[in-house]
C-alpha positions in Angstrom: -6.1 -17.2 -13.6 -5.7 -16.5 -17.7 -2.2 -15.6 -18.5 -1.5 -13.4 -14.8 2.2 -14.4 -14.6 2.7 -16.2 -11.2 5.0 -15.4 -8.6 8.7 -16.5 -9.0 9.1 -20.0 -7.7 11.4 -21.3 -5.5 14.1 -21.9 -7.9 14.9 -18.0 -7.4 18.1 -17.6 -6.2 17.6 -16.0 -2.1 19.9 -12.4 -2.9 18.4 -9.5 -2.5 16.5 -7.6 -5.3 19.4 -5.5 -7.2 18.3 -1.4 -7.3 18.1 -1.6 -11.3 15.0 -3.4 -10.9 13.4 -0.2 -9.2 12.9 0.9 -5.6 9.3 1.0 -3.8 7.4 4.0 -2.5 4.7 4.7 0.1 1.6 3.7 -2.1 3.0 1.3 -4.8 1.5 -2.1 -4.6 4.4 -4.5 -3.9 4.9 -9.1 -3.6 7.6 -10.7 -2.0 9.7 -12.6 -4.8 12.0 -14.5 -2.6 9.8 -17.4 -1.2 11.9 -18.0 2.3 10.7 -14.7 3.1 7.3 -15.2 1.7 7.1 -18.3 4.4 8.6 -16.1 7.0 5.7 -13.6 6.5 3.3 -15.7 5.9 1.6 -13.8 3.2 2.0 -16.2 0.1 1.8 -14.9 -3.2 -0.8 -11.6 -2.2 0.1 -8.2 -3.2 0.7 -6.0 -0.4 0.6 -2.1 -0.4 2.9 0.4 1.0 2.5 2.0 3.7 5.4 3.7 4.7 9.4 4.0 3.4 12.2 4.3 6.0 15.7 3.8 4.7 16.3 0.5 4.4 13.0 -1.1 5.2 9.3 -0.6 4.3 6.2 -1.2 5.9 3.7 -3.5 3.3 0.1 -4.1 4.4 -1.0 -7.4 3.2 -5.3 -7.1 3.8 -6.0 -10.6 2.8 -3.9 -11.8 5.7 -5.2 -8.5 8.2 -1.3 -7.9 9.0 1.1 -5.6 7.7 5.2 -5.9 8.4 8.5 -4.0 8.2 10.5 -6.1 5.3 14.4 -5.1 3.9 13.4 -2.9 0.9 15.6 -5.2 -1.1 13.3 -8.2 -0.2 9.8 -6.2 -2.0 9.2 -5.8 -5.5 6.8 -3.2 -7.0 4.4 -4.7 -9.6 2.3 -2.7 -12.0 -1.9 -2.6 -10.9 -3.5 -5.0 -12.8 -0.6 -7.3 -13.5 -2.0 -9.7 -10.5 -4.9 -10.2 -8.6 -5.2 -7.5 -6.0 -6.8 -7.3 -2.6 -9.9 -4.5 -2.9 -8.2 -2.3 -0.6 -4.6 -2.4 -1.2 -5.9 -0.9 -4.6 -7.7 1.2 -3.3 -4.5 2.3 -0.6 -2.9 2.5 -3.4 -5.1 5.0 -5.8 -5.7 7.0 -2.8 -1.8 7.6 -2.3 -1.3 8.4 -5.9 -4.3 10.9 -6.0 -3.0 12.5 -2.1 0.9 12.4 -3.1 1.2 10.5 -0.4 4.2 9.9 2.4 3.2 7.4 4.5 0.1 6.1 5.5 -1.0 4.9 9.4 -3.8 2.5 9.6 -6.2 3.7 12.6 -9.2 2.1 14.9 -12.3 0.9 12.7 -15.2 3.4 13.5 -18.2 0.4 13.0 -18.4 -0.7 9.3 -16.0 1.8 8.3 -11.7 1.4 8.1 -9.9 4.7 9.0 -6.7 5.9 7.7 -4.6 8.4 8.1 -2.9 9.4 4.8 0.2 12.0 5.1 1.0 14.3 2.4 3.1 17.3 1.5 0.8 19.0 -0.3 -2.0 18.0 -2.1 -4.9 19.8 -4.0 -8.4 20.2 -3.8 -8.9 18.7 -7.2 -7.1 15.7 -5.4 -9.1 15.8 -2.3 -12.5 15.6 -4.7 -10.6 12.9 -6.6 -10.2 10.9 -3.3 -14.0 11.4 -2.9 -15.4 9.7 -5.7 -12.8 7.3 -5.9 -14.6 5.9 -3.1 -17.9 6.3 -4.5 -21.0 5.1 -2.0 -18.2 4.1 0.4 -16.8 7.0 1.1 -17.3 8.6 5.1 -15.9 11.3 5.6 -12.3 12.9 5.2 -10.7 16.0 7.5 -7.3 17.6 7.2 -4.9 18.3 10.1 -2.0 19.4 10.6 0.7 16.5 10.5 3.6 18.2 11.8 6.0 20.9 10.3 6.5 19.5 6.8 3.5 17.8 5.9 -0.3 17.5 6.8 -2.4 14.5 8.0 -5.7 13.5 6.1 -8.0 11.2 8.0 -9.8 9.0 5.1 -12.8 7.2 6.5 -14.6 4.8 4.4 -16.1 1.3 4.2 -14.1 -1.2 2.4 -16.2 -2.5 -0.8 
């Protein structure tokens, strides 16, 4: 694959990731460097997205594999978009969460060709909102607003995955 760097192999001692190296947040596009937990998971050397950030823990969507799972924060490490190959809609999951500021994100029922997520936010704008549009070009659905609770609001993005 050119000169992508590859995963770390299994020489990599099993500690957990120190907090120097950076922590991870709802959006960023994340791998697994420690390979017994790759195994555990089952995910390999994919990139995974973030979908949501509790204290200790995080939930990362791996789409190649269909399954996302709660993993130690100090087990994930956040690599730069473009630095390996990517899954189509972890990118986009992740471009849409930079755009929407986003605070977590719920993945919801299919609705026929179409993938629906619910994307929380604190406050966006409509600049953003028209940003989230043509990011998704021909794909897009449709998009609503709602509140999400006391603190934030709750955007339902629908689109087809491209």
């Amino acid at each position: 694959m050119g000169d992508t760097p590859a995963l770390p192999g299994p020489d990599v001692e099993d500690s957990p990731l120190s907090d120097e190296e950076g922590g991870v947040s709802v959006g960023d596009l994340v791998v697994l460097p420690v390979p017994r937990v790759r195994e555990q998971v089952g995910c390999g050397e994919r990139v995974g997205v973030v979908l949501e950030d509790r204290r200790n823990v995080v939930k990362v969507l791996f789409p190649e594999i269909d399954r996302a799972f709660w993993i130690d924060r100090d087990r994930v490490l956040s690599v730069p978009e473009g630095r390996l190959p990517t899954a189509p809609l972890a990118l986009r999951l992740h471009r849409l969460c930079r755009l929407l500021s986003a605070v977590g994100v719920e993945v919801y029922e299919p609705e026929g060709d179409a993938d629906v997520f619910h994307v929380f936010t604190r406050g966006t704008t409509l600049e953003a909102l028209e940003g989230a549009r043509r990011l998704l070009g021909p794909d897009f659905r449709r998009m609503g607003v709602d509140p999400g609770g006391v603190r934030r609001a709750r955007l339902t993005v629908v689109f087809r995955q491209g």
